[in-house]
C-alpha positions as CSV (number, residue, x, y, z in Angstrom):
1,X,7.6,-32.7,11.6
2,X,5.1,-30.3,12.0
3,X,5.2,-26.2,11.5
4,X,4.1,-23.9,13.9
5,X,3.2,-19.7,13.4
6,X,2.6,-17.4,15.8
7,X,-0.8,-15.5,15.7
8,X,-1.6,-12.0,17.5
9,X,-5.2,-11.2,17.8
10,X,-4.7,-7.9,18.6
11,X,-6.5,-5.1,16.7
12,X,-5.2,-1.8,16.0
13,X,-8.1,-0.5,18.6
14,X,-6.9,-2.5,21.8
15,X,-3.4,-1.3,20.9
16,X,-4.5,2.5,20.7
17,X,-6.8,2.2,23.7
18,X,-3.9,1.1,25.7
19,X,-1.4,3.0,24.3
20,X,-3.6,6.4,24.9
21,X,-4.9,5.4,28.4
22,X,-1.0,4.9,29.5
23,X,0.2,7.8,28.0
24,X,-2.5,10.1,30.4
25,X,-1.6,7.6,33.8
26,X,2.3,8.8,32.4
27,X,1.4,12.4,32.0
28,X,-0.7,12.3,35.6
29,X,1.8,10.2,37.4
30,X,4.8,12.8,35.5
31,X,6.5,9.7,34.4
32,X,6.5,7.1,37.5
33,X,4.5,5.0,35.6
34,X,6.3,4.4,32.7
35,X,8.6,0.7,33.7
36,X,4.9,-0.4,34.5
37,X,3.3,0.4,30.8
38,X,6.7,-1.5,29.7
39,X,5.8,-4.6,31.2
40,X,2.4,-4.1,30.7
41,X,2.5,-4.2,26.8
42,X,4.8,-7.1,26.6
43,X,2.2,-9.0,28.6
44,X,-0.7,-7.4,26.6
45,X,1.3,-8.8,23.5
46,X,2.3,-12.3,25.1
47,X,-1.2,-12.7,25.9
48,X,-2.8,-12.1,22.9
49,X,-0.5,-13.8,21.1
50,X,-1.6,-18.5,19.8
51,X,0.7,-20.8,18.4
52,X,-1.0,-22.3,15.6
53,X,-0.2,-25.4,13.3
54,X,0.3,-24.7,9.8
């Protein structure tokens, strides 16, 4: 049977980019955009994210 890892090929870069550009749409938007950054990482993650075969 054969063994499967997950790999994320996200950098620490494209996770501060992100992170910073949210946190000014959170500051402009005084917090209404916050449940969007939410699902917005987890699909940032999901998506960047391979199932390889060890």
């Amino acid at each position: 049977m054969a063994k499967y890892k997950f790999v994320n090929k996200l950098g620490f870069g494209d996770i501060f980019v992100q992170a910073l550009l949210w946190a000014i749409l959170i500051v402009i938007t005084f917090g209404l955009a916050t449940p969007f950054f939410a699902y917005y990482f987890l699909k940032l993650i999901i998506n960047n994210t391979e199932l390889h075969e060890i």
